[in-house]
MIMARBA-627535 format. One record per residue (C-alpha): x, y, z; residue number from 1; residue in one letter. Coordinates in nm, 4 decimals. Example, Ala and Ser with C-alpha at 12.3 -4.5 7.8 and 13.67 -1.06 7.14 Angstrom:
+----------+----------+----------+-----+----+
:        x :        y :        z :   i : aa :
+----------+----------+----------+-----+----+
:   1.2300 :  -0.4500 :   0.7800 :   1 :  A :
:   1.3670 :  -0.1060 :   0.7140 :   2 :  S :
+----------+----------+----------+-----+----+
***
This chain:
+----------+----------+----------+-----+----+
:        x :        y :        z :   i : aa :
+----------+----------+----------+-----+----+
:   0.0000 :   0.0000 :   0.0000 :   1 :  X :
:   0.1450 :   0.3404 :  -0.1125 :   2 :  X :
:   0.1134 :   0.5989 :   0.1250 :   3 :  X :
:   0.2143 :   0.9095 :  -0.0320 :   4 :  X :
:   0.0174 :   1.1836 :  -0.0030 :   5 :  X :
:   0.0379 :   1.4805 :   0.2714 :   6 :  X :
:  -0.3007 :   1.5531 :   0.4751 :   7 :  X :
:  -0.4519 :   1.9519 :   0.3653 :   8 :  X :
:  -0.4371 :   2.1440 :   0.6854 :   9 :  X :
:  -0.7708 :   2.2055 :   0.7767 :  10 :  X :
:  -0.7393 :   2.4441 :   1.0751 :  11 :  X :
:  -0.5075 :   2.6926 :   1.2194 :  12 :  X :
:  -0.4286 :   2.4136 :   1.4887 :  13 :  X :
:  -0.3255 :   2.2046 :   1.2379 :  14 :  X :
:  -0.0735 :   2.4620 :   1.1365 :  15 :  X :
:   0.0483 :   2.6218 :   1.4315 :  16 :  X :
:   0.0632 :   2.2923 :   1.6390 :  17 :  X :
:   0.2858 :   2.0992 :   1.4609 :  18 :  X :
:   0.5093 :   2.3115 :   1.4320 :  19 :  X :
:   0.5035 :   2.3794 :   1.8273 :  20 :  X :
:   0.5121 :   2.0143 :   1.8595 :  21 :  X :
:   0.8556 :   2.0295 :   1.6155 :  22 :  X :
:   1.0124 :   2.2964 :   1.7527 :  23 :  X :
:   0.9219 :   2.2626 :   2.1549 :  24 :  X :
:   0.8081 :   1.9215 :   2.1823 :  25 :  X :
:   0.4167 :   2.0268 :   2.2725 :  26 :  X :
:   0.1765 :   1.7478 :   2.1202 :  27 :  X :
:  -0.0904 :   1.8111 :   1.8921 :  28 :  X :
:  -0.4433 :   1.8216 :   2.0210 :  29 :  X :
:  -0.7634 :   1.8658 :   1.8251 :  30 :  X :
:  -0.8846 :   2.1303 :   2.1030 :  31 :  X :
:  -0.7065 :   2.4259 :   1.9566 :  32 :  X :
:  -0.8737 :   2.5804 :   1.6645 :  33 :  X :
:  -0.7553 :   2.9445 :   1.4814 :  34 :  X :
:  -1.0658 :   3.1683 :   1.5578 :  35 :  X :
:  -1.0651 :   3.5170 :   1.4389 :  36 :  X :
:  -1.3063 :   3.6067 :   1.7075 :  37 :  X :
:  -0.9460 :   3.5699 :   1.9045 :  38 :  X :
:  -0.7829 :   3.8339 :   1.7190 :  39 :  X :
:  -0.6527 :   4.0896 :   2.0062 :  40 :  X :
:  -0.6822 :   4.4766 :   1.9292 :  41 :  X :
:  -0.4816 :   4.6866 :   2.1310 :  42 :  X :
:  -0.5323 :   5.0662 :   2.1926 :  43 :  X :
:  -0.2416 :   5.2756 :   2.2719 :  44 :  X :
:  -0.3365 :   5.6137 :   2.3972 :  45 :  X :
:  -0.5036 :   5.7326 :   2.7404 :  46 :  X :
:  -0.6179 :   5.5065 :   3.0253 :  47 :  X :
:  -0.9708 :   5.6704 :   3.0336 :  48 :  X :
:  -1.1990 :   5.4709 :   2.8590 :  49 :  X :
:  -1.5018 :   5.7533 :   2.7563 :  50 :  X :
:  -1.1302 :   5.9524 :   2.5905 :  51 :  X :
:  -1.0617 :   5.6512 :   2.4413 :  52 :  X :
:  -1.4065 :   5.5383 :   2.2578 :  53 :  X :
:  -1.4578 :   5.9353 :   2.1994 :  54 :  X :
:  -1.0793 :   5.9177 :   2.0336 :  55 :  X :
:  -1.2615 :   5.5721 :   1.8242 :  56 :  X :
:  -1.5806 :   5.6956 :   1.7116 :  57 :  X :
:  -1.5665 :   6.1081 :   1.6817 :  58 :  X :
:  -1.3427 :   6.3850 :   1.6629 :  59 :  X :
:  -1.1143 :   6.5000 :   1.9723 :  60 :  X :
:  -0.8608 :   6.8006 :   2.0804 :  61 :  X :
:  -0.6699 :   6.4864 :   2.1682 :  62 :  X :
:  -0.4147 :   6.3312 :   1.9879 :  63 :  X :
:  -0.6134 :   6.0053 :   1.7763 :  64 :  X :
:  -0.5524 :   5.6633 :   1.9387 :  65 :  X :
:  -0.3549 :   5.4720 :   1.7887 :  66 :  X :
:  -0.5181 :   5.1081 :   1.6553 :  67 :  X :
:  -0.2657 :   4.7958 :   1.6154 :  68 :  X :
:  -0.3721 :   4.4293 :   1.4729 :  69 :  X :
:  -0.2337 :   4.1795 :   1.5636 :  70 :  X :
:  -0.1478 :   3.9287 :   1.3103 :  71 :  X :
:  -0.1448 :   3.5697 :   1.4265 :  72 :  X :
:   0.0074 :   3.4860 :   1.0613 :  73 :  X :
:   0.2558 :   3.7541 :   1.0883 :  74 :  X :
:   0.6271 :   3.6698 :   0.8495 :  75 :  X :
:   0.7743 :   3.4318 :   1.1604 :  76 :  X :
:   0.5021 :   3.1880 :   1.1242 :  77 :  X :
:   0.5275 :   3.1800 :   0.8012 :  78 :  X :
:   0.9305 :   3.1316 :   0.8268 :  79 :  X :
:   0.8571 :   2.8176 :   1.0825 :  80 :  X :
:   0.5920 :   2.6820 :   0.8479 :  81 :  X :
:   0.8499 :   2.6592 :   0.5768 :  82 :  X :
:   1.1088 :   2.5243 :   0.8211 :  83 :  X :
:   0.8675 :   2.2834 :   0.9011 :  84 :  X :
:   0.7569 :   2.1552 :   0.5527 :  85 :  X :
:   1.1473 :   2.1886 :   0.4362 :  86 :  X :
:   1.2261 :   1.8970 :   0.7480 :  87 :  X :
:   0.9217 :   1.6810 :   0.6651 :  88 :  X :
:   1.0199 :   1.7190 :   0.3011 :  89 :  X :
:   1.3865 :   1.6163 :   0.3268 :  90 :  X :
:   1.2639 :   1.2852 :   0.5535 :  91 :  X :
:   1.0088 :   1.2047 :   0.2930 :  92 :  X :
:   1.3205 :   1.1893 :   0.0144 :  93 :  X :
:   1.4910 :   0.9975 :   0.2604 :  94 :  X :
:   1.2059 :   0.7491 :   0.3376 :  95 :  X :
:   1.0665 :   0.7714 :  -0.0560 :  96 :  X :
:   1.1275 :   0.4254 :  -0.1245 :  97 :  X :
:   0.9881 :   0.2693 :   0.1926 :  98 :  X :
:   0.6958 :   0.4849 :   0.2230 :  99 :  X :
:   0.5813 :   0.4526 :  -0.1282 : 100 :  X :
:   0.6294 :   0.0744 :  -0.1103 : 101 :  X :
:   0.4153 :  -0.2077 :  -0.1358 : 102 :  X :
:   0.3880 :  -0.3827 :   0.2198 : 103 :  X :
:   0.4363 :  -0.7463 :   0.2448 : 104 :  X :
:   0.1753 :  -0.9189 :   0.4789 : 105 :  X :
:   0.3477 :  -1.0568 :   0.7813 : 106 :  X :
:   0.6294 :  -0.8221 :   0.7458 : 107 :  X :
:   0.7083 :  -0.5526 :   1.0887 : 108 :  X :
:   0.7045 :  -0.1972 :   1.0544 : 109 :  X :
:   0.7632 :   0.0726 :   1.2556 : 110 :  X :
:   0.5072 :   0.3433 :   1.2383 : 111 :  X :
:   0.1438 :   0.4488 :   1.3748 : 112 :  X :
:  -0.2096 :   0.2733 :   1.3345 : 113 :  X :
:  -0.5774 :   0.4109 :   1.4323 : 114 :  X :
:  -0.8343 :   0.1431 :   1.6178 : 115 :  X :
:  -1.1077 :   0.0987 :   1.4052 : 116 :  X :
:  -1.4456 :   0.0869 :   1.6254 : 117 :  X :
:  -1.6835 :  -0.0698 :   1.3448 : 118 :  X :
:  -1.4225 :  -0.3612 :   1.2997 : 119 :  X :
:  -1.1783 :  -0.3599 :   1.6697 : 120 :  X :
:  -0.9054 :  -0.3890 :   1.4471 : 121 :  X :
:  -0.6028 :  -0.1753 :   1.4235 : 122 :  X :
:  -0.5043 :  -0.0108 :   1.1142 : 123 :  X :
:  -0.2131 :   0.0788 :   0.9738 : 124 :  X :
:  -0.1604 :   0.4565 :   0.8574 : 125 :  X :
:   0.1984 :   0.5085 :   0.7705 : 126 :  X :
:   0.5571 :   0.3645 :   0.8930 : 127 :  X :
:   0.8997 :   0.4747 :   0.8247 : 128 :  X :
:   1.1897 :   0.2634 :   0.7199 : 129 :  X :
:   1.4492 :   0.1848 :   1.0415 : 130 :  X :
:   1.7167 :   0.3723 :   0.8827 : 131 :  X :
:   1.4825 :   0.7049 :   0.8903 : 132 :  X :
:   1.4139 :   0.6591 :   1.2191 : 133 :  X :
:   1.7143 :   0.6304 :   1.4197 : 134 :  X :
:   1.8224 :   0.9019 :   1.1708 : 135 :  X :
:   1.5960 :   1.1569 :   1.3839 : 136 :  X :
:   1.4787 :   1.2708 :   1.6611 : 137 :  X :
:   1.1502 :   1.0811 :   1.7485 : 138 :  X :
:   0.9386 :   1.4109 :   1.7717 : 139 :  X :
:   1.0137 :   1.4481 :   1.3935 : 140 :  X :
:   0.9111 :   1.1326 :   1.3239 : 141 :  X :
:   0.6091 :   1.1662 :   1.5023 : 142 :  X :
:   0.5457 :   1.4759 :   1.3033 : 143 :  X :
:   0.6017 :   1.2549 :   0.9758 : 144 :  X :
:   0.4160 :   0.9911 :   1.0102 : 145 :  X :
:   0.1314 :   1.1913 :   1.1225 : 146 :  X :
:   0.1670 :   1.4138 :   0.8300 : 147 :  X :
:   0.1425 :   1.1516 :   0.6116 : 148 :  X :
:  -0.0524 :   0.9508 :   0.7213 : 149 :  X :
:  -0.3989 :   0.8043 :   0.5309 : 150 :  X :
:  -0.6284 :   1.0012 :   0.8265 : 151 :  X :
:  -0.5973 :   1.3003 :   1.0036 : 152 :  X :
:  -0.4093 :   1.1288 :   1.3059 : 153 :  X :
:  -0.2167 :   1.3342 :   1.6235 : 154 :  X :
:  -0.0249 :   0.9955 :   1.6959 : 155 :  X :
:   0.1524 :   1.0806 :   2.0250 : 156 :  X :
:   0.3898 :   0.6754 :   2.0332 : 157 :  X :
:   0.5669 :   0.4814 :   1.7723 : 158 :  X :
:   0.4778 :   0.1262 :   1.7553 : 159 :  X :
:   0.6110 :  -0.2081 :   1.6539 : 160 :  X :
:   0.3307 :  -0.3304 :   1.4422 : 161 :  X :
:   0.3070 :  -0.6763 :   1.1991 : 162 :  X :
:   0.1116 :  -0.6102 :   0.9283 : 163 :  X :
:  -0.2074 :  -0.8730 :   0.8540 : 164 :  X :
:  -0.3653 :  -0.7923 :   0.4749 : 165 :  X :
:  -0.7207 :  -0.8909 :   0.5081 : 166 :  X :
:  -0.9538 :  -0.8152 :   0.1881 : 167 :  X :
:  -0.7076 :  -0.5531 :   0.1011 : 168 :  X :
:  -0.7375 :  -0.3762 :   0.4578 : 169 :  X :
:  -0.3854 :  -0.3188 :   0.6303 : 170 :  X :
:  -0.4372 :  -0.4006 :   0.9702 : 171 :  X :
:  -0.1874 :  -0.4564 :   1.2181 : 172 :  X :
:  -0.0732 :  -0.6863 :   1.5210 : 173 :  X :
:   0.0812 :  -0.4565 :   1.7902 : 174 :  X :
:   0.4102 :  -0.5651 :   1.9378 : 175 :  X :
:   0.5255 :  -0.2828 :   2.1229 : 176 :  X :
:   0.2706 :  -0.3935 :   2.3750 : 177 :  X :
:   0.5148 :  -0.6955 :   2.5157 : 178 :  X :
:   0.8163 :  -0.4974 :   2.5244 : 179 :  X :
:   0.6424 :  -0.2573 :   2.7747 : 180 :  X :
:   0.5493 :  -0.5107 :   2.9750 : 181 :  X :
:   0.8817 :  -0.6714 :   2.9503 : 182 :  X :
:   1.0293 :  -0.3638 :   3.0748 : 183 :  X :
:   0.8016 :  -0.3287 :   3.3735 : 184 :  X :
:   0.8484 :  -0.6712 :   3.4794 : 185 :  X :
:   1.2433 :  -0.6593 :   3.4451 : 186 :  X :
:   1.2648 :  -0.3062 :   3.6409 : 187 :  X :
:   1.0341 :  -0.4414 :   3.9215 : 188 :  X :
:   1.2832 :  -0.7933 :   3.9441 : 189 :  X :
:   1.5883 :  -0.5800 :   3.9332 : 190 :  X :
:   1.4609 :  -0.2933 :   4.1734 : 191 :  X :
:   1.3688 :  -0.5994 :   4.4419 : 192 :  X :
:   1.7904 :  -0.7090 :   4.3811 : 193 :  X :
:   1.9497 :  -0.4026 :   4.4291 : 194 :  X :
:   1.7277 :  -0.3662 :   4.7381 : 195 :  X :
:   1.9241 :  -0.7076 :   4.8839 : 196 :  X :
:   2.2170 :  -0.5354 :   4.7738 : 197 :  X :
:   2.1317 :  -0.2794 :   4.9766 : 198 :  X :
:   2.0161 :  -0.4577 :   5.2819 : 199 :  X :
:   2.3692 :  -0.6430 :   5.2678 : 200 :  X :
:   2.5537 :  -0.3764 :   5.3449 : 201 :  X :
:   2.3969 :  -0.3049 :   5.6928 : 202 :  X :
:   2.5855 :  -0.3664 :   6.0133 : 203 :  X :
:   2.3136 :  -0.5851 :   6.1785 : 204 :  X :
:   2.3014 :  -0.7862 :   5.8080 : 205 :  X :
:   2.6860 :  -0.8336 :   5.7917 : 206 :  X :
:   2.7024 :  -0.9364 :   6.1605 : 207 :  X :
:   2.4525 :  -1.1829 :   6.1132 : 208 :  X :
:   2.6563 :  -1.3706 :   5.7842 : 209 :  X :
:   2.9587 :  -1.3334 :   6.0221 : 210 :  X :
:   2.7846 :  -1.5484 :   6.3033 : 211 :  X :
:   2.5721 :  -1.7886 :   6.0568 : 212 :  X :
:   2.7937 :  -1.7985 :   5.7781 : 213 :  X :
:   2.4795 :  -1.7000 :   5.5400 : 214 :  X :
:   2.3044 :  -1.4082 :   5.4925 : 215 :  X :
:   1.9269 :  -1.3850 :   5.6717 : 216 :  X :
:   1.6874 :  -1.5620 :   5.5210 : 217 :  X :
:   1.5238 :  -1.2597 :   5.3894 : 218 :  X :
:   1.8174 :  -1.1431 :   5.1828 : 219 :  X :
:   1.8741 :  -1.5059 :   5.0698 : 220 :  X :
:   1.6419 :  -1.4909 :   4.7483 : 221 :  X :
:   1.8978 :  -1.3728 :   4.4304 : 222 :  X :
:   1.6601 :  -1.4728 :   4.1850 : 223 :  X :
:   1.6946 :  -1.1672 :   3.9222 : 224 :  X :
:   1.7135 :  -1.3667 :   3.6320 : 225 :  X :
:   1.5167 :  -1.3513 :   3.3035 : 226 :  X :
:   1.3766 :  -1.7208 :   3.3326 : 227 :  X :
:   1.0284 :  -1.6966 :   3.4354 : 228 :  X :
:   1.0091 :  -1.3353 :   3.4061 : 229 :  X :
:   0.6545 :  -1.3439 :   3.2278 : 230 :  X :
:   0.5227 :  -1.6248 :   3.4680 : 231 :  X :
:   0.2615 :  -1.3412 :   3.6286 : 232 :  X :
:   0.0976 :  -1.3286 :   3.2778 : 233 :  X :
:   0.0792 :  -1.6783 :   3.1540 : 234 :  X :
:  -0.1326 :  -1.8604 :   3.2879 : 235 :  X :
:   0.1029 :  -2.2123 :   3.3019 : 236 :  X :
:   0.3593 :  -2.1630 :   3.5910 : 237 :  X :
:   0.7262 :  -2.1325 :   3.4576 : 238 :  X :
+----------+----------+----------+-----+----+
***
């Protein structure tokens, strides 16, 4: 499936965040939208308000207040939109040949998916080739794939997906889901061994190997291996 083509902006959100999100990390959110109801007008002149509406709507011995807009699309924006385009540009030429590519079923991708309510399956929107992504910082790549992606889509993760191809719909297995869990069972099992560790150390600990030759029973278990890491979510015992 060829994803090629670059979603129209549709708001001033979907301008202005983006590039926020590029520039300062800050992640896209459909709550924003560019009103012109917003637009702030500032009056320079006396504090007195009757001086100033008199100063707005008839003549005065007073110097005329001065009226400023101000321009939300002013020449800066328009400097980081280009900036903006010009870096998802130059990552598209980079990624060309995986994004426009046919993708196998069964294969892994890296990229971002939307869940599908009608169906409950995930589908794929767009992915990016490994080389492209350890080639940039991950908030560009979030800004890529979202930019490119088949659906408006303000993916905020990056996802290890394997791609199923059922009646020509790309949908996806997600992998990243193990990993994480991976993770938080590893960092509770090695949190729980450098507490022995810690424990070992005390006086009233290293006394009491001293007298026993062994360390309390307590500060006996050292099991921080990987085997049976996953035991809590399988439902066989390891």
């Amino acid at each position: 499936m060829a994803i090629a083509n670059r979603n129209n902006r549709q708001s001033y959100s979907r301008f202005i965040n983006p590039i926020e999100r590029f520039l300062n990390g800050i992640e896209d959110t459909d709550e924003d939208e560019y009103d012109t109801d917003n637009d702030e007008v500032v009056f320079n002149g006396s504090s007195d308000d009757t001086s100033s509406v008199s100063s707005i709507h008839g003549d005065t011995d007073e110097e005329s207040t001065d009226m400023h807009y101000i321009d939300e699309w002013d020449d800066t924006h328009f400097q980081l939109e280009n900036e903006y385009d010009n870096l998802l540009d130059n990552i598209y030429e980079e990624d060309r040949d995986h994004m426009d590519s046919e993708k196998q079923d069964g294969a892994y991708y890296l990229g971002i998916y939307k869940y599908m309510k009608t169906s409950g399956n995930f589908m794929l929107l767009s992915s990016v080739s490994n080389r492209s992504y350890f080639n940039h910082p991950f908030n560009h790549m979030i800004s890529y794939l979202s930019e490119f992606s088949i659906f408006r889509n303000n993916a905020s993760e990056i996802d290890i997906m394997q791609l199923t191809i059922q009646n020509g719909i790309y949908n996806v297995i997600l992998k990243t889901h193990w990993l994480r869990l991976i993770q938080r069972a590893w960092k509770k099992r090695f949190a729980a061994y450098k507490n022995i560790l810690k424990q070992r150390t005390y006086l009233k600990n290293l006394y009491y190997k001293e007298s026993h030759g062994q360390w309390p029973p307590h500060l006996m278990n050292t099991e921080h291996k990987l085997y049976g890491l996953l035991a809590p979510y399988n439902q066989c015992p390891p």
